[in-house]
C-alpha positions as CSV (number, residue, x, y, z in Angstrom):
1,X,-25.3,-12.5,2.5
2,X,-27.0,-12.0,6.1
3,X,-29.3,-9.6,6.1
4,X,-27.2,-7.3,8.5
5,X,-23.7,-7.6,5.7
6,X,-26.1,-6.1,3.5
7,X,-27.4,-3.5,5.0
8,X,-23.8,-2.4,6.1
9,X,-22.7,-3.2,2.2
10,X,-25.5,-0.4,1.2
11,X,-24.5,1.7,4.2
12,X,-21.3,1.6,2.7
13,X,-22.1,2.2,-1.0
14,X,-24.5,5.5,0.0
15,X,-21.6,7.0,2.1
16,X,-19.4,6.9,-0.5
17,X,-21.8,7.9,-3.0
18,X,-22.6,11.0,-0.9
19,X,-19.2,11.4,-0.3
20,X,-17.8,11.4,-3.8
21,X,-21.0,13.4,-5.3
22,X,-20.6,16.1,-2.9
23,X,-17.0,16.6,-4.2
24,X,-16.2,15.6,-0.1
25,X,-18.2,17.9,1.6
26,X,-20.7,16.5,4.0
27,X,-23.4,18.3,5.0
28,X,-22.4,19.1,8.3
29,X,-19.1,20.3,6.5
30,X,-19.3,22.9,4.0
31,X,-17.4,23.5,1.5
32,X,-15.1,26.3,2.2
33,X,-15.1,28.8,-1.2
34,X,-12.1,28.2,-3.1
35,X,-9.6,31.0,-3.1
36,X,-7.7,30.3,-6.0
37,X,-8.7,28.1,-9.4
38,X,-7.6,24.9,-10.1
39,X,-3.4,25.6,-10.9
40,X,-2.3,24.4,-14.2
41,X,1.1,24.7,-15.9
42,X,4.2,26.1,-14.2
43,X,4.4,25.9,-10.6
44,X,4.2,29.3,-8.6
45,X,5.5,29.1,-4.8
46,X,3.2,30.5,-2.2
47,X,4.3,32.7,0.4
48,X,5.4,30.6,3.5
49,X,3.0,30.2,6.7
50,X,3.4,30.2,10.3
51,X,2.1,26.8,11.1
52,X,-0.3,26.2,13.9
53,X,1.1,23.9,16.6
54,X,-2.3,23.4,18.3
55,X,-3.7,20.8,15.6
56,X,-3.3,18.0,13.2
57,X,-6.7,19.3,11.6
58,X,-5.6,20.9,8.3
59,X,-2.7,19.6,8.1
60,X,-0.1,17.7,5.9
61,X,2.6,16.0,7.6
62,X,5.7,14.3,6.6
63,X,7.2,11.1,8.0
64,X,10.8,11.8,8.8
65,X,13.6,9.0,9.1
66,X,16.5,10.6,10.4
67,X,18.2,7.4,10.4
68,X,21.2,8.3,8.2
69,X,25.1,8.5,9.9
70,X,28.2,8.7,8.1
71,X,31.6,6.9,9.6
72,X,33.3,10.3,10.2
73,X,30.4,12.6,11.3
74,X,31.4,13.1,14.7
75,X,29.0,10.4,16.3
76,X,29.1,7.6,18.8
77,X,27.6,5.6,16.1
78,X,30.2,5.3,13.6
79,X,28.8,3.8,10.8
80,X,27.2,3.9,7.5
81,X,23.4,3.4,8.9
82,X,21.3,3.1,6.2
83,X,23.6,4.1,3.4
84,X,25.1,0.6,3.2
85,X,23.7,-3.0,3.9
86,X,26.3,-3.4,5.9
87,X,27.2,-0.1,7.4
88,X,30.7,-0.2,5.5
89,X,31.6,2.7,3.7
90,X,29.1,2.6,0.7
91,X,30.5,1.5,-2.8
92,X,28.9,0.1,-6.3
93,X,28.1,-3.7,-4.0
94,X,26.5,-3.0,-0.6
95,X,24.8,0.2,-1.6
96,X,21.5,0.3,0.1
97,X,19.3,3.0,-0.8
98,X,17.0,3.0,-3.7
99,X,17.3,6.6,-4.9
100,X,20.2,9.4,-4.5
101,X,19.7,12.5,-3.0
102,X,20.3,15.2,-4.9
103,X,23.2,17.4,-3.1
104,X,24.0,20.0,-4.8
105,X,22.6,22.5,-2.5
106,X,24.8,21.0,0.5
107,X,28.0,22.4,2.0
108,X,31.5,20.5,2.2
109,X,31.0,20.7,6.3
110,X,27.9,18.3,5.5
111,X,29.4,16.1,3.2
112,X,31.2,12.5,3.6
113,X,32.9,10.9,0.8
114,X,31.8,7.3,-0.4
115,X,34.0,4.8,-2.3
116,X,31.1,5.6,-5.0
117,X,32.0,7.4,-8.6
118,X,29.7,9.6,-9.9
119,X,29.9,9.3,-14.3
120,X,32.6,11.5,-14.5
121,X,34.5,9.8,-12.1
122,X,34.3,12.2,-9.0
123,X,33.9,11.4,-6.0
124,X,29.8,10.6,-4.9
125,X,29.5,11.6,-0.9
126,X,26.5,11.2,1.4
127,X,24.9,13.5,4.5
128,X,24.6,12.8,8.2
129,X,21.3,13.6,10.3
130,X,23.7,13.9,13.0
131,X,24.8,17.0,11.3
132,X,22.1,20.3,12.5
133,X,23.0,22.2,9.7
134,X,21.6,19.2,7.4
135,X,18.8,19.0,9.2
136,X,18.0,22.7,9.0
137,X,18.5,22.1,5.3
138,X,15.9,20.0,5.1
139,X,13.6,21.9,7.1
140,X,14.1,25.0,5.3
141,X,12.8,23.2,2.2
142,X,9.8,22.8,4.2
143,X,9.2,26.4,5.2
144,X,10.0,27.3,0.9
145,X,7.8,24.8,-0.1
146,X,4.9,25.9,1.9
147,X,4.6,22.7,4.0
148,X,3.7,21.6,7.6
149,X,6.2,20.1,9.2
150,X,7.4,16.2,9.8
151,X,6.8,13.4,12.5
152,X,10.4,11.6,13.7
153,X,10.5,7.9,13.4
154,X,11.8,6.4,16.8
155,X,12.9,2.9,16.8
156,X,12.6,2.1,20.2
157,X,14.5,-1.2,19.4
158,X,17.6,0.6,18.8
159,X,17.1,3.6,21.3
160,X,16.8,1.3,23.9
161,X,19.4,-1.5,23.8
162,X,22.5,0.6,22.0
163,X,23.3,3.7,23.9
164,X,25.3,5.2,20.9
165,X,22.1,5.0,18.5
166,X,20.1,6.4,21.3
167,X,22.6,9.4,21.5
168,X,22.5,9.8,18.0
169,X,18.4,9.7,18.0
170,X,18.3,12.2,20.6
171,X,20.5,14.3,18.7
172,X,18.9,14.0,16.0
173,X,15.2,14.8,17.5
174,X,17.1,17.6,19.3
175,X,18.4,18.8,15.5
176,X,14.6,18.7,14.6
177,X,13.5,20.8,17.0
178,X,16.1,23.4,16.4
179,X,14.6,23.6,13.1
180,X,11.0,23.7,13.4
181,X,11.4,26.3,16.0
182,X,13.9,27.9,13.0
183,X,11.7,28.3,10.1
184,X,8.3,27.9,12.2
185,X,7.2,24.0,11.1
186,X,5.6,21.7,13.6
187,X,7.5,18.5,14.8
188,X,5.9,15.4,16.9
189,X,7.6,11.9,17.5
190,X,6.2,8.7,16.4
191,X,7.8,5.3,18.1
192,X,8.1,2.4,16.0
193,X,8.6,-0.7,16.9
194,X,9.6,-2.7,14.6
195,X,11.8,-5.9,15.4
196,X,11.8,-4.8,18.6
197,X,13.0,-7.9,20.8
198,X,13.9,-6.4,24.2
199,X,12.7,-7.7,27.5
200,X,9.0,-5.0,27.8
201,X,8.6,-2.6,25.1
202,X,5.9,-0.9,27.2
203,X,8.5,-0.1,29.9
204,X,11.1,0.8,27.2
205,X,9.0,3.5,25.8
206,X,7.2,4.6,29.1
207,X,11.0,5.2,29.6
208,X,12.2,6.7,27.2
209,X,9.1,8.9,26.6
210,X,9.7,10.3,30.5
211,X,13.2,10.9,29.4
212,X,12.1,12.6,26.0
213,X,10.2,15.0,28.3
214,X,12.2,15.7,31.4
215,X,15.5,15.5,29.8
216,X,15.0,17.0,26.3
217,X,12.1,19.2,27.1
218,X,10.5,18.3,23.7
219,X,7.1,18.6,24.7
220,X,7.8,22.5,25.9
221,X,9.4,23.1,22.5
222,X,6.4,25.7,21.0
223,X,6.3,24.3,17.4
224,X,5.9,20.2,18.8
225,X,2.6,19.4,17.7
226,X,0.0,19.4,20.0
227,X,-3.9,17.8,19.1
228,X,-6.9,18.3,21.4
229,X,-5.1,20.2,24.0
230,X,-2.1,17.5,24.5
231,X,0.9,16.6,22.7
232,X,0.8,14.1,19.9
233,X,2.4,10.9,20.0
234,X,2.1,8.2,17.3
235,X,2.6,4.6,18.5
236,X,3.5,2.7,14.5
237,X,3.4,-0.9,13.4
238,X,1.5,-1.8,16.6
239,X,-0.6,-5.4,15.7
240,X,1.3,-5.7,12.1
241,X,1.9,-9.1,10.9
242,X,5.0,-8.5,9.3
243,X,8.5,-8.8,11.6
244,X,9.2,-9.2,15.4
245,X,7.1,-6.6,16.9
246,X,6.7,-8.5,20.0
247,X,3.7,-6.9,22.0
248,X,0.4,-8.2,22.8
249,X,-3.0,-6.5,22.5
250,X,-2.6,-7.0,26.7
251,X,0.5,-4.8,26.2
252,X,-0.5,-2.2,23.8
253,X,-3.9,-1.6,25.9
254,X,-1.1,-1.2,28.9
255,X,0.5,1.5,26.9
256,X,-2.3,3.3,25.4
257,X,-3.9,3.8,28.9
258,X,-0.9,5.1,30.5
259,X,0.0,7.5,27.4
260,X,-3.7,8.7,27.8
261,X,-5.1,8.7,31.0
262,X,-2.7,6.6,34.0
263,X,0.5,8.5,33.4
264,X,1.5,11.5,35.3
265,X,-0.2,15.1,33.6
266,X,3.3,16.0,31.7
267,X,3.4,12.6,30.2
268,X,-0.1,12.4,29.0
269,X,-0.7,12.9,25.5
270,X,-3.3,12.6,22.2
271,X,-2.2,9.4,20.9
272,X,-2.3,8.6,16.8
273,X,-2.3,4.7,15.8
274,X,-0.6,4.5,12.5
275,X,-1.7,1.0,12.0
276,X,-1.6,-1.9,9.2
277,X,-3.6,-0.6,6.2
278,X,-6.8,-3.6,6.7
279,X,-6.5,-2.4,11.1
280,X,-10.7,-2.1,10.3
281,X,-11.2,-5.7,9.2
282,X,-8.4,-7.3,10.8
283,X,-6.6,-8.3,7.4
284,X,-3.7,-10.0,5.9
285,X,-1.4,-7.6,7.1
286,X,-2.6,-7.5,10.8
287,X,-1.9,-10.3,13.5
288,X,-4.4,-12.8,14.4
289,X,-4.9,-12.2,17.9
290,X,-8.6,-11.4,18.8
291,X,-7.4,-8.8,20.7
292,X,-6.1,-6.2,18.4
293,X,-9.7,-4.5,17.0
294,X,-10.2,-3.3,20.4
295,X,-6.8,-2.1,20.5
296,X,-6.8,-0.2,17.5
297,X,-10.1,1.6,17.9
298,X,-9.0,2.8,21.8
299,X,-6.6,5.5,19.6
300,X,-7.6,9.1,19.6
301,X,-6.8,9.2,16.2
302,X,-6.1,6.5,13.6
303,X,-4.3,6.3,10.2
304,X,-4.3,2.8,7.7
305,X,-0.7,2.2,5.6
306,X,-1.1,2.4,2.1
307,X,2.6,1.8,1.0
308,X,2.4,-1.4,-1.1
309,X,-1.6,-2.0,-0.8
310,X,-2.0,-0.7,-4.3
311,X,0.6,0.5,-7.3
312,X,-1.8,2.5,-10.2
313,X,-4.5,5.4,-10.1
314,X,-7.1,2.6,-10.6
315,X,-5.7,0.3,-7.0
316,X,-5.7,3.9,-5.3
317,X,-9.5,4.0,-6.3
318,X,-10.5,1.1,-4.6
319,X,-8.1,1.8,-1.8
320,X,-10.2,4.9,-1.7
321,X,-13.8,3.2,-1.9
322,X,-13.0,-0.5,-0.1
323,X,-10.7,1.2,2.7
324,X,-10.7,4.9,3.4
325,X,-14.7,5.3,3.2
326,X,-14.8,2.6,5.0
327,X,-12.4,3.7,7.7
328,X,-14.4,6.9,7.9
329,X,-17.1,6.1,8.5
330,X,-16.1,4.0,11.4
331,X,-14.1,6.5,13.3
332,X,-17.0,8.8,13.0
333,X,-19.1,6.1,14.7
334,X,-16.2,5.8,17.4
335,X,-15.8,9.4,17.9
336,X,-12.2,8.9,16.5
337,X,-10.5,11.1,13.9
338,X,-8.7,9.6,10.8
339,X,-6.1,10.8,9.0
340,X,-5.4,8.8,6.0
341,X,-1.9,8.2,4.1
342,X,-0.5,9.0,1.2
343,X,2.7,8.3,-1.0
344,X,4.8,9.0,-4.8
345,X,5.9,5.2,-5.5
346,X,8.0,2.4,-4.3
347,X,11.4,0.3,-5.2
348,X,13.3,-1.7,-2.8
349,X,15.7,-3.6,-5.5
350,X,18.9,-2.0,-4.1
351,X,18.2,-3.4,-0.3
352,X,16.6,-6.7,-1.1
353,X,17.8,-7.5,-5.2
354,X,14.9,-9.9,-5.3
355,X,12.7,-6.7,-5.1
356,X,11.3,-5.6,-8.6
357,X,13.5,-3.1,-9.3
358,X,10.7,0.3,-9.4
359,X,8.1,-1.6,-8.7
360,X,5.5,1.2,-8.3
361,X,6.4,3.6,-10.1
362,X,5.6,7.4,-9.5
363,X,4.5,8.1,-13.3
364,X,5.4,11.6,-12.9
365,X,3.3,12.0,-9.8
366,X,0.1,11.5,-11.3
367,X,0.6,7.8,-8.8
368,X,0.5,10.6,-5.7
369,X,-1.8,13.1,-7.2
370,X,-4.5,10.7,-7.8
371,X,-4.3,9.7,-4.0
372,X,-4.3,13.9,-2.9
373,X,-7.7,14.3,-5.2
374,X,-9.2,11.0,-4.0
375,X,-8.9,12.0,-0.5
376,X,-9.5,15.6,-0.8
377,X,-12.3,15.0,-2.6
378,X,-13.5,12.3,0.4
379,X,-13.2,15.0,2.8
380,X,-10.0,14.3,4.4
381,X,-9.4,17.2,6.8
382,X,-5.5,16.0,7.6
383,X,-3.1,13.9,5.6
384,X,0.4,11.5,6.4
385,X,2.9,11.9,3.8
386,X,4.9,8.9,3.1
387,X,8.1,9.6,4.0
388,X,10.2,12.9,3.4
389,X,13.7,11.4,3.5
390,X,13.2,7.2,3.0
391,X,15.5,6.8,-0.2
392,X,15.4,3.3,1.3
393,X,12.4,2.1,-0.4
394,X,12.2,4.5,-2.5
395,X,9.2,6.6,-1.1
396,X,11.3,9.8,-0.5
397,X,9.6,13.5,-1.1
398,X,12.9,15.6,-1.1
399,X,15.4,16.4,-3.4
400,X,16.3,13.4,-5.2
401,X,18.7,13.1,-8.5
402,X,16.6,13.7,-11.5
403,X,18.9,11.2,-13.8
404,X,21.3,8.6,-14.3
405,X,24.0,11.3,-14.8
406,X,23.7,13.4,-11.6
407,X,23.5,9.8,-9.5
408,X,26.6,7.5,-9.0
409,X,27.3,4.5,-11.3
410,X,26.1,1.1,-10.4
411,X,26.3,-2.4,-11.8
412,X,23.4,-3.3,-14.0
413,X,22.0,-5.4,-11.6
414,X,22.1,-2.7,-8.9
415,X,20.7,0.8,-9.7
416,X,19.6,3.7,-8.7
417,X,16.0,5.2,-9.1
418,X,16.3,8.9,-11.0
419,X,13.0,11.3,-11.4
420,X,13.4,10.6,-15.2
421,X,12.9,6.7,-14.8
422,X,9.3,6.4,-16.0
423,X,10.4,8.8,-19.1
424,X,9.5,12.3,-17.8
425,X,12.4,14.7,-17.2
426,X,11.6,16.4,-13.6
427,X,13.4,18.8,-11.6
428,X,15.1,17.2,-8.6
429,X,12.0,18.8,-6.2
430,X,9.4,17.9,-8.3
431,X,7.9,15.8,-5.5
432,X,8.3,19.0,-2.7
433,X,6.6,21.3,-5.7
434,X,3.6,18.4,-5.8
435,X,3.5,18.3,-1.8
436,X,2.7,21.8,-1.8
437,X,-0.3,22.0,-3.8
438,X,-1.4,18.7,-2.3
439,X,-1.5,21.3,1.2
440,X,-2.9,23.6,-0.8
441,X,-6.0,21.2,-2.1
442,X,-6.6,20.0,1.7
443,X,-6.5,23.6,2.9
444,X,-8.9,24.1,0.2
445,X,-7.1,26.9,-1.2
446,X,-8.4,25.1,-4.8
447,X,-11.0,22.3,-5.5
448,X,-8.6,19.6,-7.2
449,X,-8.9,17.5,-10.3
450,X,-7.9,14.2,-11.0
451,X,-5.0,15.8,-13.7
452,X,-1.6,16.6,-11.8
453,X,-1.9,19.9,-11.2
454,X,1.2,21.1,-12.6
455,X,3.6,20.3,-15.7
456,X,7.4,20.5,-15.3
């Protein structure tokens, strides 16, 4: 080893000694007193808060899909998205999500029927994000549970080459803002482009952006989330190895500079990278292209993917000491902020059957908790939740079914992913319950230990 690796290597190692000894207080930092000892036992709501649309600093924000339509709910769309691999009414073989949400709370004017059967052979049905009272549901669940607020994925590859999904995104961006401003959450977008394959996905979103803030007036909405004075936009899955994603470091740099600095006042913005977990080293999940280190520190903040990087408490300590410490400590030499990811588990056997069918599982949250405490406990000052509504791969933090008999029957081959699967009988919003006091540890409203801090 050169003699400059190792003096990073031991750079490294007394950063994250400090770090971790100091319980994640630096000393430009201090500790703020804790208001409350550590919880334990039964969970006790907290009273709701106004959220502060001025930062992301304190903050714990949900990714939001959105994605899912129903044949009949009124949009240009007209099709299953998401609830089927082939956008056919769902039934027991082209089912596509990983876990059921639990619906019981959910009015008939929000419900679609499937060709699914629920044990006792009634009818299972499904929700549309098309629908605003849905929408508001879900939102409402935030405010109760105490949390921030949610960031819209935007695939740019559908919004800009179908005009009915574009309709449908807008309305459902438009439904999101309805209910932040409703029950007083914060809302931003993030554009993903993922298998994008159109002509110039810098013009497509320089585009669509414009349109997002002339047309639909987001940006004047008083609960969108703004960050050092400007709206925040997140650009996702820029330089990621995995898929199409056709765009060049040439490209992104295009985009960046226009977002922050070229475009018009009204369209300029603080712009968050959520990039491929190894972004810092340039890893196996990141392209090749020389370029992309450059463009991945030219964001004013950044945030690495965990989701599939590591599956136990023991991978999310090295995540921890090999990644996030790392990452730290070179945003703070960059002047850039970080705001790392978390998330409860993963399963993608209904979507892809040669996926391992709960593949990480979410052992009761103590999988996410150990995550909340590592970070916390690093000095993480704003967190990504992975994702509020993504059934899909089975990463969801709402309302799911808590076991095999409140979820429709499948074929063995083909199931769905219950609360109860790892043994552990959990309410259906354990995971919202969990979220809470994971806002409530990075507020520093307790100092957290490494046990789950409450017991169904």
């Amino acid at each position: 080893m050169s003699t400059s690796a190792k003096q990073k290597s031991a750079a490294a190692i007394l950063l994250l000694s400090f770090v971790l000894s100091n319980n994640g207080h630096s000393a430009n930092q201090p500790a703020a007193e804790a208001r409350s000892p550590a919880p334990s036992g039964k969970y006790e709501p907290a009273t709701p808060r106004q959220i502060d649309p001025t930062t992301l600093q304190g903050k714990l924000v949900f990714g939001y899909q959105g994605w899912f339509s129903a044949a009949g709910d009124g949009s240009p769309v007209r099709e299953w998205n998401h609830w089927s691999s082939n956008r056919d009414k769902p039934d027991a073989t082209n089912a596509r999500v990983q876990m059921w949400p639990d619906l019981s709370e959910y009015d008939a004017d929000e419900l679609y029927d499937t060709d699914l059967k629920y044990p006792d052979g009634s009818t299972a049905k499904v929700y549309s994000a098309w629908n605003l009272k849905t929408v508001m549901r879900h939102f409402r669940w935030m405010r109760d549970y105490n949390l921030d607020g949610a960031m819209h994925y935007r695939f740019i590859s559908r919004v800009a080459s179908r005009p009915e999904y574009r309709t449908f995104y807008n309305r459902v961006l438009d439904n999101i803002r309805q209910s932040a401003e409703a029950y007083g959450r914060v809302f931003a977008v993030q554009y993903d482009i993922s298998d994008y394959d159109g002509p110039s996905v810098v013009q497509d979103i320089k585009n669509d952006w414009k349109s997002l803030v002339d047309d639909l007036k987001i940006t004047a909405s008083p609960r969108y989330l703004h960050h050092k004075g400007r709206p925040l936009l997140v650009l996702r899955n820029f330089g990621n190895s995995g898929g199409k994603r056709l765009i060049t470091p040439a490209e992104a740099t295009e985009l960046i500079n226009w977002l922050k600095r070229d475009a018009p006042e009204k369209y300029r913005v603080t712009l968050m990278g959520a990039l491929p977990g190894y972004w810092r080293t340039q890893g196996s999940d990141v392209k090749p292209d020389p370029g992309w280190p450059a463009v991945f520190r030219s964001f004013d903040v950044v945030s690495a993917w965990p989701v599939g990087r590591f599956g136990d408490e023991a991978g999310a300590r090295q995540w921890l000491e090999k990644v996030v410490v790392p990452d730290m400590a070179e945003c703070a030499r960059l002047g850039i902020e970080y705001i790392p990811a978390v998330y409860p588990s993963y399963s993608y056997h209904n979507a892809n059957p040669a996926k391992v069918y709960n593949a990480i599982p979410r052992q009761g949250g103590r999988f996410y908790w150990s995550q909340v405490h590592n970070l916390v406990s690093a000095n993480a000052t704003m967190l990504y939740n992975a994702i509020f509504d993504e059934i899909d791969e089975g990463t969801a933090m709402y309302k799911v079914s808590p076991s095999a008999a409140t979820q429709p029957v499948m074929p063995a081959d083909r199931r769905f992913l219950p609360q109860d699967a790892d043994g552990e009988k959990l309410p259906s919003d354990w995971y919202l319950q969990m979220a809470d006091y994971a806002g409530r540890a990075l507020r520093k409203e307790f100092v957290p230990t490494a046990a789950r801090p409450i017991d169904p």
